[in-house]
Structures are given as structure tokens and as C-alpha cells.
TORKOL-4160 file (C-alpha; in steps of 0.2 Angstrom, whole numbers, padded with zeros to 4 digits, m for minus):
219
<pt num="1" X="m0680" Y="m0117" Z="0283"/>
<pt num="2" X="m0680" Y="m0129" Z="0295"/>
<pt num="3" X="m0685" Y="m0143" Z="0283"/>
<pt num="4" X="m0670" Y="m0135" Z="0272"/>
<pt num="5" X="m0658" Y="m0139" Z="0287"/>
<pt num="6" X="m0663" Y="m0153" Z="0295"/>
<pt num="7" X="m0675" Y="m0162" Z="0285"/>
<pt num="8" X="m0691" Y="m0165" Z="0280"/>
<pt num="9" X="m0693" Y="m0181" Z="0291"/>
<pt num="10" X="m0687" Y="m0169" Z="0307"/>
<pt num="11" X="m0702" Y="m0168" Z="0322"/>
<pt num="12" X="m0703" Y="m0149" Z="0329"/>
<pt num="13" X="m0715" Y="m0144" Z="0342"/>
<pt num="14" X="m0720" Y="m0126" Z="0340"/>
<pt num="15" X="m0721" Y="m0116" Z="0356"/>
<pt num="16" X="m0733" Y="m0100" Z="0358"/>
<pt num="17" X="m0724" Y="m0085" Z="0359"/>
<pt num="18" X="m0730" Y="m0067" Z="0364"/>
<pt num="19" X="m0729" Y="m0060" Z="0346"/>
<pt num="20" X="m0739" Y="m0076" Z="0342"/>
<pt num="21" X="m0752" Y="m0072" Z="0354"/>
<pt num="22" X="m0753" Y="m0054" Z="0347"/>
<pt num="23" X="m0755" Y="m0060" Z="0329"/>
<pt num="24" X="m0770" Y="m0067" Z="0322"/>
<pt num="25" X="m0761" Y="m0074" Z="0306"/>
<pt num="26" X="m0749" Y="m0083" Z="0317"/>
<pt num="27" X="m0761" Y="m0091" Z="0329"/>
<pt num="28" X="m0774" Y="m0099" Z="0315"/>
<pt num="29" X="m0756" Y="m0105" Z="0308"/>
<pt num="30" X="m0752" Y="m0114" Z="0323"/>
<pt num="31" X="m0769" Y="m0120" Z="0327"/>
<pt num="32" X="m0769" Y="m0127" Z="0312"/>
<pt num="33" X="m0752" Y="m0135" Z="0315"/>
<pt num="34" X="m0757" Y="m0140" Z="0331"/>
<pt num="35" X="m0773" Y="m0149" Z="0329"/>
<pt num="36" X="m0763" Y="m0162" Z="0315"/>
<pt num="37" X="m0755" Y="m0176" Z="0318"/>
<pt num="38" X="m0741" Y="m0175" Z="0334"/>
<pt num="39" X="m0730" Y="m0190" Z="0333"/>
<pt num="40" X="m0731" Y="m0198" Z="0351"/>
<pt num="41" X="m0745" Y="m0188" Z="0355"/>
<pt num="42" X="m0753" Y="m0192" Z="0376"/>
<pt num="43" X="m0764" Y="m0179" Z="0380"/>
<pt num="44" X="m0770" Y="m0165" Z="0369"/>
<pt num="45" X="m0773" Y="m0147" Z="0379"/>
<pt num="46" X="m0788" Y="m0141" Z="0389"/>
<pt num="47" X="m0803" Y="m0134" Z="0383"/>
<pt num="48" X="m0801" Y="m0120" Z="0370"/>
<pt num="49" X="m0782" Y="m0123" Z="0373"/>
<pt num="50" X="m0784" Y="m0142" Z="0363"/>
<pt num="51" X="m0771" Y="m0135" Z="0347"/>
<pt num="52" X="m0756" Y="m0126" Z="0358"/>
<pt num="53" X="m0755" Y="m0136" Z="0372"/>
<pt num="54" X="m0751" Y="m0154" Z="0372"/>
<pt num="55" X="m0739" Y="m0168" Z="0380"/>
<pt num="56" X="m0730" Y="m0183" Z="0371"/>
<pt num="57" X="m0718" Y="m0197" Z="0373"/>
<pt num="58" X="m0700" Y="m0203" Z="0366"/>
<pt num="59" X="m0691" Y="m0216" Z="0373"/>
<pt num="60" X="m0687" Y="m0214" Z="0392"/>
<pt num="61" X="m0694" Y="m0195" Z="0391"/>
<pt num="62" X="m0713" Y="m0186" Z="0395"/>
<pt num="63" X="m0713" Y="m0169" Z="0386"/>
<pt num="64" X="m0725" Y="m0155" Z="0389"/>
<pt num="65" X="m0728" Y="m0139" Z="0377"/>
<pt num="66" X="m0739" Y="m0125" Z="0387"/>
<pt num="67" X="m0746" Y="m0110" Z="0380"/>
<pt num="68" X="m0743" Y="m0098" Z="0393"/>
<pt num="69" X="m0756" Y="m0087" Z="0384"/>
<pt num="70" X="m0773" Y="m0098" Z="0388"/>
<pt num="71" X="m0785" Y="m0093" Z="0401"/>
<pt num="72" X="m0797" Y="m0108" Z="0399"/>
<pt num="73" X="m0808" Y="m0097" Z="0388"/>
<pt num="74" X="m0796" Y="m0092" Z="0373"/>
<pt num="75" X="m0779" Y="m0096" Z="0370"/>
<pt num="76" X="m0772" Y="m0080" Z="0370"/>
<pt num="77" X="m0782" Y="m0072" Z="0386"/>
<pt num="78" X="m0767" Y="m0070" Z="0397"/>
<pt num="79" X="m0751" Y="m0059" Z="0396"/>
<pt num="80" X="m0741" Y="m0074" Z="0401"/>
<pt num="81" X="m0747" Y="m0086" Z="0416"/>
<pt num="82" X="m0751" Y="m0101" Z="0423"/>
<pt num="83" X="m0768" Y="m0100" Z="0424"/>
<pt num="84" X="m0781" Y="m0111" Z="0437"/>
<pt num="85" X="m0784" Y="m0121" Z="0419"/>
<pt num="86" X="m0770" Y="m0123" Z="0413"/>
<pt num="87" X="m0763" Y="m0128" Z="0429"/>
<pt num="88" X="m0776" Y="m0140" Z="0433"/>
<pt num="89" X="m0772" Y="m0150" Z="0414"/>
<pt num="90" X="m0753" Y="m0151" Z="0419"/>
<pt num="91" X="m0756" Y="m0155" Z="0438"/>
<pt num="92" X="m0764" Y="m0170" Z="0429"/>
<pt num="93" X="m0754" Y="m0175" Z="0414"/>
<pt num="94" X="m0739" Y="m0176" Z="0426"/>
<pt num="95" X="m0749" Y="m0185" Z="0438"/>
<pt num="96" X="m0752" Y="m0198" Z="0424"/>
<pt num="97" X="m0735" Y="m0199" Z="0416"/>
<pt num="98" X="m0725" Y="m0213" Z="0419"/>
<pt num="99" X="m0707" Y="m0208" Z="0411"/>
<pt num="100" X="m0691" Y="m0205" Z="0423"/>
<pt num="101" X="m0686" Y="m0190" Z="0413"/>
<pt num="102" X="m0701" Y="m0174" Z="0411"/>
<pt num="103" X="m0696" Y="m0158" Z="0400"/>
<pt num="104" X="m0709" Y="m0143" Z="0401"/>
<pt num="105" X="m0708" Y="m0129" Z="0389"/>
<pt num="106" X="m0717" Y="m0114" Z="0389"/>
<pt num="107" X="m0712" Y="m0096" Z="0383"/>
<pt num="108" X="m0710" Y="m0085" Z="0397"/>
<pt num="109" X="m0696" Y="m0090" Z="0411"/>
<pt num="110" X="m0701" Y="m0091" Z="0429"/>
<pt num="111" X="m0688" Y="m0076" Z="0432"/>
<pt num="112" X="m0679" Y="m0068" Z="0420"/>
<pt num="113" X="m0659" Y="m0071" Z="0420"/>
<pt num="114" X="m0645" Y="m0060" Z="0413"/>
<pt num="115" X="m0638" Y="m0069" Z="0395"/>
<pt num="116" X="m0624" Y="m0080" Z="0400"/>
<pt num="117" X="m0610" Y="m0074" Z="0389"/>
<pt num="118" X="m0616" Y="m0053" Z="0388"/>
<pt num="119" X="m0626" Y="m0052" Z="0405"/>
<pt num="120" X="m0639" Y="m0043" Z="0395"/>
<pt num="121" X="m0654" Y="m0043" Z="0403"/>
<pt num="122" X="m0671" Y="m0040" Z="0395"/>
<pt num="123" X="m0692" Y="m0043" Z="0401"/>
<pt num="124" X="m0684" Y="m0040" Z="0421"/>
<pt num="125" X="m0701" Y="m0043" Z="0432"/>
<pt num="126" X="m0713" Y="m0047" Z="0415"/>
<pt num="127" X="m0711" Y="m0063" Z="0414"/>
<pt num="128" X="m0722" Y="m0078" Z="0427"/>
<pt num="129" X="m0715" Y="m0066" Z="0440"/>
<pt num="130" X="m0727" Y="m0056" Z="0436"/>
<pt num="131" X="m0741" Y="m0067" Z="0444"/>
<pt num="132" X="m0730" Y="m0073" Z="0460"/>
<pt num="133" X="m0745" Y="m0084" Z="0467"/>
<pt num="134" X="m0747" Y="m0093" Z="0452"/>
<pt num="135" X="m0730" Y="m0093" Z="0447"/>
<pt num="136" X="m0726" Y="m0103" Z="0463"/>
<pt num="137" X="m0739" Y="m0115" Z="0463"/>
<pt num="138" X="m0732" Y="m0120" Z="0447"/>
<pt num="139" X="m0714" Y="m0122" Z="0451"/>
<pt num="140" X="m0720" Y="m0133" Z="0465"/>
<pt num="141" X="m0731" Y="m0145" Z="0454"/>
<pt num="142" X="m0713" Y="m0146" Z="0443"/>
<pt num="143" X="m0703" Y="m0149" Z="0459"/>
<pt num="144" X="m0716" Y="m0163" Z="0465"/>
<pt num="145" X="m0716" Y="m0174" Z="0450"/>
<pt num="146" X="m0699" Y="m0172" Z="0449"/>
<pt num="147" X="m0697" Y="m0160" Z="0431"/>
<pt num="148" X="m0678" Y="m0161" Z="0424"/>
<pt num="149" X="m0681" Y="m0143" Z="0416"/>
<pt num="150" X="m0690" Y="m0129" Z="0411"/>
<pt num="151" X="m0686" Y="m0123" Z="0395"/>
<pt num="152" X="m0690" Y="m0108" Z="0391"/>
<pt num="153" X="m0689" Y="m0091" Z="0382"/>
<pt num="154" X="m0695" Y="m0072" Z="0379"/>
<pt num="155" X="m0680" Y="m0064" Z="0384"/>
<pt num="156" X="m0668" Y="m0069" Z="0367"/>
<pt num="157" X="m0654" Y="m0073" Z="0379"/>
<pt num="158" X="m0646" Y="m0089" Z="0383"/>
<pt num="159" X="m0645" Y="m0094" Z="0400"/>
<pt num="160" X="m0646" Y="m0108" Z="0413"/>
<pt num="161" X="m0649" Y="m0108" Z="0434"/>
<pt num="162" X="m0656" Y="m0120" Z="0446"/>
<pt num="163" X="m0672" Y="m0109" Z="0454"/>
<pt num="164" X="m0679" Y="m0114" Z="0470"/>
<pt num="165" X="m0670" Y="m0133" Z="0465"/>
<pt num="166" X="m0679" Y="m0131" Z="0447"/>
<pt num="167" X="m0670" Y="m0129" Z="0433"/>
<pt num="168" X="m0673" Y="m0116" Z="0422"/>
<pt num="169" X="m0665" Y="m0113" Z="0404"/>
<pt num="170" X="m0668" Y="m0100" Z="0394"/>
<pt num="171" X="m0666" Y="m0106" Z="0375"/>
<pt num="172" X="m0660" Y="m0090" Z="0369"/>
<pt num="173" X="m0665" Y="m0082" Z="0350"/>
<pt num="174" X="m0658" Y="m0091" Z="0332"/>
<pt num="175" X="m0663" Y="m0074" Z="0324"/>
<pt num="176" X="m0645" Y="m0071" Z="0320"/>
<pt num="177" X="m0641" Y="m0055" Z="0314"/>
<pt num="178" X="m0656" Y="m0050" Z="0316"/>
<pt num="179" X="m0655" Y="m0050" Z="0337"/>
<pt num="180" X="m0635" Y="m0043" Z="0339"/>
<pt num="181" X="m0639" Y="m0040" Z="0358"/>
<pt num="182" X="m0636" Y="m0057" Z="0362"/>
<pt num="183" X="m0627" Y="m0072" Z="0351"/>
<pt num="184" X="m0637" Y="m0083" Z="0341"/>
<pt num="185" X="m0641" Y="m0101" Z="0352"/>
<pt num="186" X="m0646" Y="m0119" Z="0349"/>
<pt num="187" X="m0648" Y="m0133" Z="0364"/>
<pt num="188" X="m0646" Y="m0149" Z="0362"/>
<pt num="189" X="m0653" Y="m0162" Z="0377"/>
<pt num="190" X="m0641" Y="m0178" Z="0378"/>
<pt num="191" X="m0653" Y="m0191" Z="0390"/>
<pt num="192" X="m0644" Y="m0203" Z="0400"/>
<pt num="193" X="m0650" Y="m0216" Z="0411"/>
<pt num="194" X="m0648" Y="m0205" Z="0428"/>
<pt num="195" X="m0648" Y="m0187" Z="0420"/>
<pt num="196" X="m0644" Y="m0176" Z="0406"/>
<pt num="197" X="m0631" Y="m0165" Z="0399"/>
<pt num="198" X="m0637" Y="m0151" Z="0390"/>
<pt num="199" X="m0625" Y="m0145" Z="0374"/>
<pt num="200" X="m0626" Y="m0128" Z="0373"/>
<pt num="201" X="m0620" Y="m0118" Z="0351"/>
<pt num="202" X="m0618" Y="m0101" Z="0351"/>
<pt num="203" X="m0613" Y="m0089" Z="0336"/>
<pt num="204" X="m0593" Y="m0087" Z="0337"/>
<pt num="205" X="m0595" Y="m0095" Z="0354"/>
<pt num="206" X="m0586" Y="m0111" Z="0360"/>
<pt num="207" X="m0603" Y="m0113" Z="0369"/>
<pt num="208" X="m0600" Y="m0127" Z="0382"/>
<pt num="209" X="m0609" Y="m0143" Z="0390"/>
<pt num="210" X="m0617" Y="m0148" Z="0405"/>
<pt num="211" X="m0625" Y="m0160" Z="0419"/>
<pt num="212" X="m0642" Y="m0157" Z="0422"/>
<pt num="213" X="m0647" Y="m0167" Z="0438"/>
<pt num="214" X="m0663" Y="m0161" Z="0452"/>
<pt num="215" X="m0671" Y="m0165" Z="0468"/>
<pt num="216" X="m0678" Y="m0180" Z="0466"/>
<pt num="217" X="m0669" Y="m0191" Z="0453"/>
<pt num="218" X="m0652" Y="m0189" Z="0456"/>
<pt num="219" X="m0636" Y="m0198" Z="0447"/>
């Protein structure tokens, strides 16, 4: 499908997902893709964790895909965390990175947020929540090298909230009718020179745009 739509030349960066984790089929699949050729490609993942987890470059941007699911053994031996591993291998990457604009995307959200058009609200407490030391060492690291966003999403609702001066957005679900709880959502990230505006498509929605600035690098 997405070769259908957008064409075959279009880079996607797969991000494991809890269903993923649970399903062997689905995990050889993306190890697979994983472990191919990643256009931009700066550091491949930790130990165990080489396939789904990796950073790379475009233009004036660092982005970093986490698999919330690796433990430093196996790379689906946590329910959703930020392990001492993983951590160490972002504390790292971000330390190296040398980009003004940083994107991390991983599948749980730090908190989980009603959906911005319904106020559906679904994983409430089971989400990086769950592991509150953790979970806060990691949203310092993002705060200290200065991460635009999280971008995040598990809950198959849309939304978008500054926590604890981080920005969080939750991409939503582009199931469409097979998710009716919330409306179907694609983001798109406009990178400026001083921040970015984030362009929000929703089914039967006008959807909307907006500013995304943070703590350290402002407009």
C-alpha cells in the first residue's frame, strides 16, 4: 500500500509496536527490513537490538527510531521501557549528534492523552508511565540535548501536549474503518530554520497546523 500511494522511491522507517513484539512473523519481517540498507543511516541499535533500533540524518534533522520492547538481551523482553540499554545507546547517539533539529519515535507515549477531537482515552497508566524511574530519566536525556518531539503511538488516538517542556505527539491510527473510536490521522513535519509546524489530516476532519518550539532552541 504504501508503495501504491506514495511511491516506490518513498523511505519509511518502521517502528516496533506491541502487536509486533507479540508476533514472531512480524518481528523476523522487520528484522529483516531492519538489517538492509537505511538511507542516511548513523548509528545502528545496541546489542541484540542492531535491526529495530537505529538513528539517521536528513538535511538539518537527527532522527532516532527506539524499540521500546528491547532489554539488552532480546528485542522484545520488555512490556514497553526504556531500558538501562537502550538508554545508554540514546544517551550516546544524541551526545554525538550534531543537527539543530532531533525527532525520537518510539511506540508507547510517555503519558497517555485523551484524542484531540473525541477525548477518547485508551492504555491510561500502561504506557512509559508504567516504569516512572525510567521513564523520567529518559525525558531528561530529551530535554538536555534539546529533542523537538517525541512522537509516539499505542493509544490509536491523535494528540499533542507539551510534558514536563517536552513535546509529546501521539500519531494516532490510519486503520480507518477498521479503528471507528477515533478518526483516522496522518502528520506531516514542516522543518524551518528556528522550529517546525506540524500539519495535522484527519478523516472528515479540517485537522489543523501547528508551531512546535522547546526549551532550548527557541524561534
Amino acid at each position: 500500500m504504501i508503495k501504491k500511494i506514495l511511491g516506490e522511491e518513498y523511505a519509511w522507517c518502521p517502528v516496533v509496536g506491541n502487536h509486533e513484539a507479540e508476533t514472531p512473523e512480524d518481528m523476523a519481517w522487520l528484522r529483516d527490513l531492519g538489517s538492509g540498507d537505511i538511507p542516511n543511516l548513523i548509528r545502528r541499535g545496541p546489542e541484540n537490538g542492531e535491526e529495530t533500533t537505529y538513528s539517521f540524518d536528513f538535511k538539518n534533522s537527527h532522527f532516532v527510531v527506539l524499540n521500546l520492547y528491547y532489554d539488552g538481551k532480546s528485542d522484545i523482553g520488555t512490556d514497553g521501557d526504556i531500558s538501562k540499554p537502550l538508554y545508554n545507546w540514546l544517551k550516546n547517539d544524541l551526545a554525538a549528534n550534531k543537527k539543530p533539529f532531533v525527532f525520537v519515535f518510539g511506540h508507547e507515549p510517555i503519558v497517555s492523552i485523551p484524542d484531540f477531537d473525541n477525548g477518547r482515552h485508551r492504555h491510561k497508566g500502561d504506557n512509559l508511565d508504567a516504569h516512572p524511574e525510567n521513564s523520567q530519566r529518559f525525558q531528561e536525556l530529551l530535554r538536555k540535548y534539546g529533542v523537538m518531539a517525541y512522537i509516539c503511538g499505542h493509544t490509536h488516538n491523535f494528540s499533542f501536549a507539551k510534558i514536563n517542556g517536552l513535546w509529546q505527539i501521539d500519531a494516532g491510527h490510519c486503520r480507518g474503518i477498521a479503528e471507528t473510536g477515533a478518526r483516522s490521522t496522518f502528520l506531516k513535519i514542516m522543518v524551518g530554520k528556528n522550529s517546525c509546524q506540524v500539519e495535522v489530516y484527519r478523516d472528515d476532519s479540517k485537522g489543523g497546523k501547528y508551531t512546535l518550539t522547546n526549551t532550548i532552541m527557541q524561534d
